[in-house]
N, CA, C and O atoms as CSV, one atom per row, in Angstrom:
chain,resi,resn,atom,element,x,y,z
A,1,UNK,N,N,35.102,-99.876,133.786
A,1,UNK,CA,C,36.505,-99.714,133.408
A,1,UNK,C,C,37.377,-100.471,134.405
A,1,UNK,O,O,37.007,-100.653,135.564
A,2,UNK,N,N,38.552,-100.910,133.926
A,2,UNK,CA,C,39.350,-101.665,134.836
A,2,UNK,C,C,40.632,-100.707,135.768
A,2,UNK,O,O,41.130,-99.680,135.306
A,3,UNK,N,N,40.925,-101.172,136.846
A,3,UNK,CA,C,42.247,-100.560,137.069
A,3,UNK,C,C,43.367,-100.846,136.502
A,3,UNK,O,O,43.520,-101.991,136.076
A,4,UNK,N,N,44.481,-99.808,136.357
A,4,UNK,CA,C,45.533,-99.810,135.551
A,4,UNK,C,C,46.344,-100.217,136.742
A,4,UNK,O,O,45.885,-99.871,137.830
A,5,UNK,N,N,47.385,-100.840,136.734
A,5,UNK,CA,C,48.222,-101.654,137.193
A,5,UNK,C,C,49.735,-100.782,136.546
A,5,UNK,O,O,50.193,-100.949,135.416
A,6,UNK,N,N,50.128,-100.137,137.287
A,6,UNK,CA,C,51.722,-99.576,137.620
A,6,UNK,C,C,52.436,-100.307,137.716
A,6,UNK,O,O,52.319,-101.259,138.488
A,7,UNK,N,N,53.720,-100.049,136.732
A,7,UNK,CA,C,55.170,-100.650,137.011
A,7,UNK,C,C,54.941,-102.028,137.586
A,7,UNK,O,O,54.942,-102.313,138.783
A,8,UNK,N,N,54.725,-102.923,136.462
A,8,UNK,CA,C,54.703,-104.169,136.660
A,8,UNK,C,C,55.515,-104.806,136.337
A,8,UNK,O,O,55.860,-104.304,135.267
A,9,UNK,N,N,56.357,-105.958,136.594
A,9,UNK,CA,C,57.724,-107.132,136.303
A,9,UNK,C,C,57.231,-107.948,135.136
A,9,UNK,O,O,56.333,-108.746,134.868
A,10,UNK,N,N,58.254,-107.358,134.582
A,10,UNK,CA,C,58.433,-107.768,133.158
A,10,UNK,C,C,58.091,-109.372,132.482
A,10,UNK,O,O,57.858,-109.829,131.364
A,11,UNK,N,N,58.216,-109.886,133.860
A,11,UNK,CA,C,57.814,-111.453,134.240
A,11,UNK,C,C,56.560,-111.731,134.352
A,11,UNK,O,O,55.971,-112.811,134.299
A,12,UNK,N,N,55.976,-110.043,134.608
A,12,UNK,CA,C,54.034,-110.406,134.226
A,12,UNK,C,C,53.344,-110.503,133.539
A,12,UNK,O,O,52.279,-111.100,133.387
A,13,UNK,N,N,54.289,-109.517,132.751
A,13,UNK,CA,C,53.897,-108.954,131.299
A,13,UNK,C,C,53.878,-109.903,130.287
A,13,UNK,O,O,53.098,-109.870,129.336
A,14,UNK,N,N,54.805,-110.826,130.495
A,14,UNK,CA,C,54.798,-112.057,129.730
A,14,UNK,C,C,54.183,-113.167,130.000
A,14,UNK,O,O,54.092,-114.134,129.244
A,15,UNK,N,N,53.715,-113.058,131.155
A,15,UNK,CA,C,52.992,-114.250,131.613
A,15,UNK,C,C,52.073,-114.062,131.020
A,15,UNK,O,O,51.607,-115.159,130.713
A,16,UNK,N,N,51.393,-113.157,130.584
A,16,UNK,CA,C,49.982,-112.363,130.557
A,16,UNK,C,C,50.103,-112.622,128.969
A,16,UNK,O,O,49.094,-113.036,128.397
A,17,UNK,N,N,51.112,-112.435,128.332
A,17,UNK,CA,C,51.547,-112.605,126.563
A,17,UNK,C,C,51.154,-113.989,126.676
A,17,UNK,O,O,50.117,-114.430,126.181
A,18,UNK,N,N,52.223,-114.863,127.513
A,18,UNK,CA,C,52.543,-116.653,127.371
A,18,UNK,C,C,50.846,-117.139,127.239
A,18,UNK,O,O,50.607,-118.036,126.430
A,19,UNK,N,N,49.689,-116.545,128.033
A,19,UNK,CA,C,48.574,-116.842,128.505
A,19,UNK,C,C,47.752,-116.864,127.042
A,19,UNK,O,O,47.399,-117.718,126.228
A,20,UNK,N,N,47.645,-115.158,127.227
A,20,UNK,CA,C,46.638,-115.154,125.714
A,20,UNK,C,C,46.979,-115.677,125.019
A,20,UNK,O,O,46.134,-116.375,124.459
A,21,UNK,N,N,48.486,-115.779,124.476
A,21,UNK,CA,C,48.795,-116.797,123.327
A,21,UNK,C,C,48.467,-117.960,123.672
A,21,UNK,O,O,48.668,-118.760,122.758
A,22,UNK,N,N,48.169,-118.284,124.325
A,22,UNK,CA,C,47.996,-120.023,124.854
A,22,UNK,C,C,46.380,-120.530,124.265
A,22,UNK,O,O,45.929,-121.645,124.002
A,23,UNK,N,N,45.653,-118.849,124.193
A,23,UNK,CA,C,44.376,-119.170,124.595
A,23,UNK,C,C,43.915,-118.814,122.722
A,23,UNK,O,O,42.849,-119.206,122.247
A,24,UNK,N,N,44.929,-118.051,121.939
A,24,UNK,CA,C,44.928,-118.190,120.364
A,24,UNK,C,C,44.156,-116.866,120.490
A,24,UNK,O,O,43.027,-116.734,120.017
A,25,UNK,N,N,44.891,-115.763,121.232
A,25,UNK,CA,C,44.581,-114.479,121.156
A,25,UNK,C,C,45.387,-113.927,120.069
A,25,UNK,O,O,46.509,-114.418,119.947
A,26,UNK,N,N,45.054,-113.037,119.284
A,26,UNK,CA,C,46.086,-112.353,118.100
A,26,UNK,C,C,47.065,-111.589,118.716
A,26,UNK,O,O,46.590,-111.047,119.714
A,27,UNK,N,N,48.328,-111.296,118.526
A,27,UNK,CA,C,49.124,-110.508,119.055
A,27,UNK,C,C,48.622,-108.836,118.893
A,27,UNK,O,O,49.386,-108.125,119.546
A,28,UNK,N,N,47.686,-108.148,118.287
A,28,UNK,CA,C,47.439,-107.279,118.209
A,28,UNK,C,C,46.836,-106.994,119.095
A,28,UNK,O,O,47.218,-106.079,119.825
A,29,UNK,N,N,45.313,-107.899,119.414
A,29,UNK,CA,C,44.686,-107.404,120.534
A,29,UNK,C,C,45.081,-108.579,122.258
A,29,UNK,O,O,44.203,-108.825,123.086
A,30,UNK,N,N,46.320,-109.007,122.354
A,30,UNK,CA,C,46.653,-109.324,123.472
A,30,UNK,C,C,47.240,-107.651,123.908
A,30,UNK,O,O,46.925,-106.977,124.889
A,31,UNK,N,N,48.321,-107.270,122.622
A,31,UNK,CA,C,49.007,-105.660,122.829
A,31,UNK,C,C,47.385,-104.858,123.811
A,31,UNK,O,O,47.074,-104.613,124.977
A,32,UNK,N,N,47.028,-104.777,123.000
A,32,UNK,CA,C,45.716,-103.929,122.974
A,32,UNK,C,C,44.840,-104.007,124.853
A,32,UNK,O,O,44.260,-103.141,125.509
A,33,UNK,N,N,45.180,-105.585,125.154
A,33,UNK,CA,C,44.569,-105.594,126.468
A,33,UNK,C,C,45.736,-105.421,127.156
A,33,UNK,O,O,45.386,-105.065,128.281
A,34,UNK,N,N,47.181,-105.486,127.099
A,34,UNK,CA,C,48.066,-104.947,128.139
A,34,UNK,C,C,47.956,-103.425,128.143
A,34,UNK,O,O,48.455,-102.984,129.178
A,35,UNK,N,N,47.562,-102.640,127.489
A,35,UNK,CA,C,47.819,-101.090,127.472
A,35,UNK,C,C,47.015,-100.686,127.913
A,35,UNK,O,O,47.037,-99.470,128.103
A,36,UNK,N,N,45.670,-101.578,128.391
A,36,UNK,CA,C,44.483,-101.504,128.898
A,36,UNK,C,C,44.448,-101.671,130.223
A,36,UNK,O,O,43.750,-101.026,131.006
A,37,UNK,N,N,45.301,-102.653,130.517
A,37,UNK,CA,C,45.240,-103.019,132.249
A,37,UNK,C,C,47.049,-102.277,132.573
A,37,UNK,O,O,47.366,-101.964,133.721
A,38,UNK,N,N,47.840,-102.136,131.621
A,38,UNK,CA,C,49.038,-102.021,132.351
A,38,UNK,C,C,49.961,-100.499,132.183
A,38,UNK,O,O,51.065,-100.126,132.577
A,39,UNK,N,N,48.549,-99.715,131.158
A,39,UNK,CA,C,48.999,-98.903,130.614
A,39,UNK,C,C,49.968,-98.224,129.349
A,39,UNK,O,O,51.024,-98.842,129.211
A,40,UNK,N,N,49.767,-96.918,128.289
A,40,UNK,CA,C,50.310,-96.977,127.230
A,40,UNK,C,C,51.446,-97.664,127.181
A,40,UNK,O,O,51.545,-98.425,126.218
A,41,UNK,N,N,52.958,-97.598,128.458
A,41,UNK,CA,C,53.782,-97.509,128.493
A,41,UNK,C,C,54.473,-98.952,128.847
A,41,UNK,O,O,55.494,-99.194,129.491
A,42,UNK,N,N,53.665,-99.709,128.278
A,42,UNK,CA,C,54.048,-101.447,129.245
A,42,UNK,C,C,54.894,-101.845,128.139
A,42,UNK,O,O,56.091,-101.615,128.306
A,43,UNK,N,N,54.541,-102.403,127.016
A,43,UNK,CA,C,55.537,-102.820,125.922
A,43,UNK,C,C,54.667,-102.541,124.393
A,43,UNK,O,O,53.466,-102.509,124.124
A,44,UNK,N,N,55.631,-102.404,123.760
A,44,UNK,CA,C,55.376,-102.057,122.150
A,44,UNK,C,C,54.731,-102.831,121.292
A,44,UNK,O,O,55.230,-103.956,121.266
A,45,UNK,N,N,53.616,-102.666,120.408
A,45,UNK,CA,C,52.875,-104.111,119.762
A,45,UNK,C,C,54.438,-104.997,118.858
A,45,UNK,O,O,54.365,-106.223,118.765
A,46,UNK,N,N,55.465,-104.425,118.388
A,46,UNK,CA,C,56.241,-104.961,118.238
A,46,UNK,C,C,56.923,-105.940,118.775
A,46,UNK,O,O,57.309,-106.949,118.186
A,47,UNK,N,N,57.116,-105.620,120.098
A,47,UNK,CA,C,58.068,-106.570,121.121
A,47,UNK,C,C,56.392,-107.643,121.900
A,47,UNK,O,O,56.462,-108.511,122.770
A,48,UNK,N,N,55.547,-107.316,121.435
A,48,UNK,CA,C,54.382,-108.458,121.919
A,48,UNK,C,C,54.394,-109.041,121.025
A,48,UNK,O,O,54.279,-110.234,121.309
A,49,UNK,N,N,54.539,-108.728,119.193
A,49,UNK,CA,C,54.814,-109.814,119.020
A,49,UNK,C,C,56.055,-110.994,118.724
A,49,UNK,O,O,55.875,-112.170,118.411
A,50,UNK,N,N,57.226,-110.358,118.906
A,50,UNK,CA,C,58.660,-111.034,119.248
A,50,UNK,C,C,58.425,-111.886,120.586
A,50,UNK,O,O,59.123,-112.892,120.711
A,51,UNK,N,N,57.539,-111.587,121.562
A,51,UNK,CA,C,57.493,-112.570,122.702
A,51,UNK,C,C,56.361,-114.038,121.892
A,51,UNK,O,O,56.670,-115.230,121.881
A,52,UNK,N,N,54.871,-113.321,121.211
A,52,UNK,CA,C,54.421,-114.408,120.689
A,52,UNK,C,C,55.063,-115.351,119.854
A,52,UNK,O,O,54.560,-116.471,119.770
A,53,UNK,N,N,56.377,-115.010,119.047
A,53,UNK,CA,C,56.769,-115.906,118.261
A,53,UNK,C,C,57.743,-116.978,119.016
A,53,UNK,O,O,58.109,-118.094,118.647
A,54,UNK,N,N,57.952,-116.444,119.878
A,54,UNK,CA,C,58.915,-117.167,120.901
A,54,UNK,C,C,58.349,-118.124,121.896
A,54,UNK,O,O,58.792,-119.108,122.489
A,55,UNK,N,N,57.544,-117.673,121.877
A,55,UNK,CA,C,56.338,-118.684,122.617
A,55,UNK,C,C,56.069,-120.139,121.627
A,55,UNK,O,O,56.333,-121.331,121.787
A,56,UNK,N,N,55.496,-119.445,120.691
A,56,UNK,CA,C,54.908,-120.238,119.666
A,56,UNK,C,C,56.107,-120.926,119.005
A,56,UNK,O,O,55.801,-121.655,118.062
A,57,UNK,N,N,57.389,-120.845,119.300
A,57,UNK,CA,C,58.954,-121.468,118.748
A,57,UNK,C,C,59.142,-122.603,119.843
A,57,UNK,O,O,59.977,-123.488,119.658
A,58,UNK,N,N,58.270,-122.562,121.106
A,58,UNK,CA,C,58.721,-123.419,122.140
A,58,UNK,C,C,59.280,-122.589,123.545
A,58,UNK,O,O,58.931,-123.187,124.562
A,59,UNK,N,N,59.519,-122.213,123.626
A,59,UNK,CA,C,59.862,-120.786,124.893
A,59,UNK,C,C,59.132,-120.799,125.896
A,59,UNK,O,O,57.979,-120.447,125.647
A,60,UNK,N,N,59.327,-121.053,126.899
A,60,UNK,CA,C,57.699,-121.468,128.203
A,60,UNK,C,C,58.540,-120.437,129.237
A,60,UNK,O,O,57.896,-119.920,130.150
A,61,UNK,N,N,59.824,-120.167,129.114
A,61,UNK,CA,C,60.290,-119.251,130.305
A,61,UNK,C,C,60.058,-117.783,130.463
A,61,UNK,O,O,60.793,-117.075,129.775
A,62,UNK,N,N,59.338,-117.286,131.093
A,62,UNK,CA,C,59.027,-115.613,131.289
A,62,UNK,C,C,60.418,-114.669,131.748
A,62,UNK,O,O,60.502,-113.458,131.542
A,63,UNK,N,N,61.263,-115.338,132.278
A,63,UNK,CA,C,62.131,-114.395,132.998
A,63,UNK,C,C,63.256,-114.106,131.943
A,63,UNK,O,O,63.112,-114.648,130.847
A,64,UNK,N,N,64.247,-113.396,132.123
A,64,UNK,CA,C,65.335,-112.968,131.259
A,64,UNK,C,C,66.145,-114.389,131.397
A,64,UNK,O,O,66.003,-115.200,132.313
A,65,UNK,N,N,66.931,-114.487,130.397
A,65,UNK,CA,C,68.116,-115.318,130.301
A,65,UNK,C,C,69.174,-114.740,130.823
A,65,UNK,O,O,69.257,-113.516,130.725
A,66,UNK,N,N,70.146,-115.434,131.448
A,66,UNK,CA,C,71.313,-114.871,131.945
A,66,UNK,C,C,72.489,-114.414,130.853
A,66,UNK,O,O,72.929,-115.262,130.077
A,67,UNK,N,N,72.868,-113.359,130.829
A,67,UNK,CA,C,73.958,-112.540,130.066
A,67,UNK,C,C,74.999,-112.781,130.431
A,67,UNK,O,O,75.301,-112.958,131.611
A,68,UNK,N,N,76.281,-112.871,128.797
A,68,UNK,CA,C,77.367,-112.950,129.382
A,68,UNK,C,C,77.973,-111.969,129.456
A,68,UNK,O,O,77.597,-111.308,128.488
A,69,UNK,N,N,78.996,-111.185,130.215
A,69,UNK,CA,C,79.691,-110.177,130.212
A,69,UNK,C,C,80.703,-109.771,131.573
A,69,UNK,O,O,81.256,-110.608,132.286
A,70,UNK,N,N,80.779,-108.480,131.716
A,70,UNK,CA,C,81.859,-108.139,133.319
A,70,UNK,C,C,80.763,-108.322,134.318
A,70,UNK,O,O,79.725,-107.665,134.393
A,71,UNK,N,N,81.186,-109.404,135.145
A,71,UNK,CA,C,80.775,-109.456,136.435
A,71,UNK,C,C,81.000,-108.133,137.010
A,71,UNK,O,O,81.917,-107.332,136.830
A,72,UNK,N,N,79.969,-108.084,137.732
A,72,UNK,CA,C,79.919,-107.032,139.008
A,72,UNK,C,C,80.848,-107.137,139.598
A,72,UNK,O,O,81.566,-108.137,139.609
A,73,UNK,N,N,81.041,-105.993,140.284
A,73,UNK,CA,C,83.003,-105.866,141.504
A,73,UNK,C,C,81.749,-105.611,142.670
A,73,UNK,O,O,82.198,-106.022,143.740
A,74,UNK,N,N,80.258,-105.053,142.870
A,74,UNK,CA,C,79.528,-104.876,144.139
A,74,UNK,C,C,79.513,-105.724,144.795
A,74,UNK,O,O,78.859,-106.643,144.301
A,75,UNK,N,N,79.965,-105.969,145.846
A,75,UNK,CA,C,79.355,-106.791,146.673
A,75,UNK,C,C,79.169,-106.523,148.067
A,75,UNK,O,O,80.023,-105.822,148.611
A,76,UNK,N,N,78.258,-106.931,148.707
A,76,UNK,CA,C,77.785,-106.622,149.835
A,76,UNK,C,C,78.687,-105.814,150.826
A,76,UNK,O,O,78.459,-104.710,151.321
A,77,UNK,N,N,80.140,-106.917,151.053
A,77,UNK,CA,C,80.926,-106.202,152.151
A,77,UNK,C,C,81.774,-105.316,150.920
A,77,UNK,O,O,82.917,-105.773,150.903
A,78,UNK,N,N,81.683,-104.605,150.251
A,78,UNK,CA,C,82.203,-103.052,149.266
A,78,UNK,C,C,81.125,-102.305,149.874
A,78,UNK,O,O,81.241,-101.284,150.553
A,79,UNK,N,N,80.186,-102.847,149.597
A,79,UNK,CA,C,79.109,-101.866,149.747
A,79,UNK,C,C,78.886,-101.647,151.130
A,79,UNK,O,O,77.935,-100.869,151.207
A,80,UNK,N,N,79.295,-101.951,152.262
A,80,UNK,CA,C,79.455,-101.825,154.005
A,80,UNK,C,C,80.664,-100.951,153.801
A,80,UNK,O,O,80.615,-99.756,154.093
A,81,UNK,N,N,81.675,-101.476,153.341
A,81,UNK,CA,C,83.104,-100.218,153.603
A,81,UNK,C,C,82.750,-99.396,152.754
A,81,UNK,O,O,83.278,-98.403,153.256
A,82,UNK,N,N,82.025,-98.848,151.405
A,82,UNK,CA,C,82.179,-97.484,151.288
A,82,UNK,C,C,80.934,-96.698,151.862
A,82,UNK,O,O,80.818,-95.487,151.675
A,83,UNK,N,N,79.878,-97.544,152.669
A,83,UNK,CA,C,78.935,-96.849,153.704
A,83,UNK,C,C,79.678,-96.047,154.897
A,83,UNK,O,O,79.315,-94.901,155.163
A,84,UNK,N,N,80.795,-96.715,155.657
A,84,UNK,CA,C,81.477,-96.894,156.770
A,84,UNK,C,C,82.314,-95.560,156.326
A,84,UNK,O,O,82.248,-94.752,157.252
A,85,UNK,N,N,82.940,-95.142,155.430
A,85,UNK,CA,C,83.701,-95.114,155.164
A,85,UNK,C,C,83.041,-93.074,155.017
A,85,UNK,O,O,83.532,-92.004,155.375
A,86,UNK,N,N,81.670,-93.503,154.264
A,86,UNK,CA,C,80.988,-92.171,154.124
A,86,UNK,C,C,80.870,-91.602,155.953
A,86,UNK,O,O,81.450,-90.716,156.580
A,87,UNK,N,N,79.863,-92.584,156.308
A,87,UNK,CA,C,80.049,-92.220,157.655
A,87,UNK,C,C,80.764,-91.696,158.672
A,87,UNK,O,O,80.296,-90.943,159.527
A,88,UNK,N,N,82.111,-92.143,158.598
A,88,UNK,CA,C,83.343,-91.443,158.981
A,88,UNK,C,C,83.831,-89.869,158.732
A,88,UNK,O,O,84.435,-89.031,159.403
A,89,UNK,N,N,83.341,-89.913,157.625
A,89,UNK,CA,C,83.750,-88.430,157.027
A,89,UNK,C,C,82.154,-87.943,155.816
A,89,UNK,O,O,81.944,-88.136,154.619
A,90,UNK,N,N,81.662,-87.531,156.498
A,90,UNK,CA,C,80.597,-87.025,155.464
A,90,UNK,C,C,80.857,-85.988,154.545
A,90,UNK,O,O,79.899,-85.644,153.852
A,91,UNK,N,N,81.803,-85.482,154.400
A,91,UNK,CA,C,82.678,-84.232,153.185
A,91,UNK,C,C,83.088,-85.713,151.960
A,91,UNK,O,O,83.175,-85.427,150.766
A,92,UNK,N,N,83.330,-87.373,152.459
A,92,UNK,CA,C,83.433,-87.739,151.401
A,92,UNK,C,C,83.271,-87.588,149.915
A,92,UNK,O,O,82.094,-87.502,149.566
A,93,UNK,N,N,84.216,-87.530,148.899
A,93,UNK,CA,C,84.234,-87.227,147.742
A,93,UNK,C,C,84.136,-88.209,146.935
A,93,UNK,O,O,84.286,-89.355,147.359
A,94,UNK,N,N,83.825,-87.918,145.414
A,94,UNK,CA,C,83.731,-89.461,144.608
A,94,UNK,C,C,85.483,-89.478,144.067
A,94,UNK,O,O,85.982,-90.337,143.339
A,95,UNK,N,N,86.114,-88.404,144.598
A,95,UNK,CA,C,87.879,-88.590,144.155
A,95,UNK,C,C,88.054,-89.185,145.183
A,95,UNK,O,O,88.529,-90.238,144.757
A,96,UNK,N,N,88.006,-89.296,146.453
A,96,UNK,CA,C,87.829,-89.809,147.679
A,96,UNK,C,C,87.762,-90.889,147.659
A,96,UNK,O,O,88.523,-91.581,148.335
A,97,UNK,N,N,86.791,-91.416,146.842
A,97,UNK,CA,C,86.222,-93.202,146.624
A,97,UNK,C,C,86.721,-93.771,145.633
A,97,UNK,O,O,86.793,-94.990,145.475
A,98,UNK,N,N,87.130,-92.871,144.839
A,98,UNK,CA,C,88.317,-93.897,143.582
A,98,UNK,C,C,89.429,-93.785,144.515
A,98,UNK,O,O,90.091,-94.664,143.962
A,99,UNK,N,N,90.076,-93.465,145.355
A,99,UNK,CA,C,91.317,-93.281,145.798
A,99,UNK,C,C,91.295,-94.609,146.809
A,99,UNK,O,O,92.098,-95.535,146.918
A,100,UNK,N,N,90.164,-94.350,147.437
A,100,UNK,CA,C,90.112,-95.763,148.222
A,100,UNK,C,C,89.931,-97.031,147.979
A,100,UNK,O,O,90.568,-97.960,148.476
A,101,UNK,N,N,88.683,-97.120,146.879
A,101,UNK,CA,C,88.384,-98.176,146.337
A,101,UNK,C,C,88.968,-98.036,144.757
A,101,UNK,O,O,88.189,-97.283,144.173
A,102,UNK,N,N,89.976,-98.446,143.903
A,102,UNK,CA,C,90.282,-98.310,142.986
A,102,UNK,C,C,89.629,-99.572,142.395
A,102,UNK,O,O,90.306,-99.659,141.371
A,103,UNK,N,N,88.887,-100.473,142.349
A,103,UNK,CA,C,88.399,-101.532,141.973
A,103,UNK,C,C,87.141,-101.146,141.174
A,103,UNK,O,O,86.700,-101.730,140.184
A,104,UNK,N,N,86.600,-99.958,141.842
A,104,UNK,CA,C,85.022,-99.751,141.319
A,104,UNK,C,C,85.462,-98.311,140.214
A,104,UNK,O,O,85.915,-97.195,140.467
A,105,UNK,N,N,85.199,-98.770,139.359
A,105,UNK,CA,C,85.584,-97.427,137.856
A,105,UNK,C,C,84.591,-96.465,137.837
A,105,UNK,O,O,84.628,-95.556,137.007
């Protein structure tokens, strides 16, 4: 029996799709060997085969595409002043942190 492989990047999972498909594995039993090495819970025979067709459309990239939408307001020095800020007063409140930082909703 093989070891099961935990919480793996989604970037493996497809590598591992991009592969067998490469090699003219059926999308049923590529599904069939991820649930095997990566466990029930890795991805759906459905969405294995939405990655094979995408493959097979021309698609060679494993990682997500970038989304458009609201940029993040986090950024590093937010995230130092409302550390600093806890630190100072550890009774800090989250009315506390909208009051200070009104930027973050």
């Amino acid at each position: 029996m093989f070891k099961t492989i935990a919480d793996p990047a989604e970037c493996e999972v497809r590598s591992a799709i991009l592969f067998l498909n490469a090699k003219k594995v059926k999308p049923t039993e590529i599904h069939r060997q991820l649930v095997e090495i990566y466990g029930e819970n890795v991805m759906t025979d459905g969405m294995v085969r939405k990655w094979v067709r995408q493959f097979n459309d021309g698609r060679t990239n494993v990682h997500d595409e970038a989304r458009s939408g609201r940029p993040s307001v986090v950024k590093d020095g937010l995230v130092a002043k409302v550390n600093e800020k806890i630190r100072e007063n550890r009774r800090f409140t989250i009315r506390m942190l909208f009051d200070e930082f009104p930027q973050i909703s």
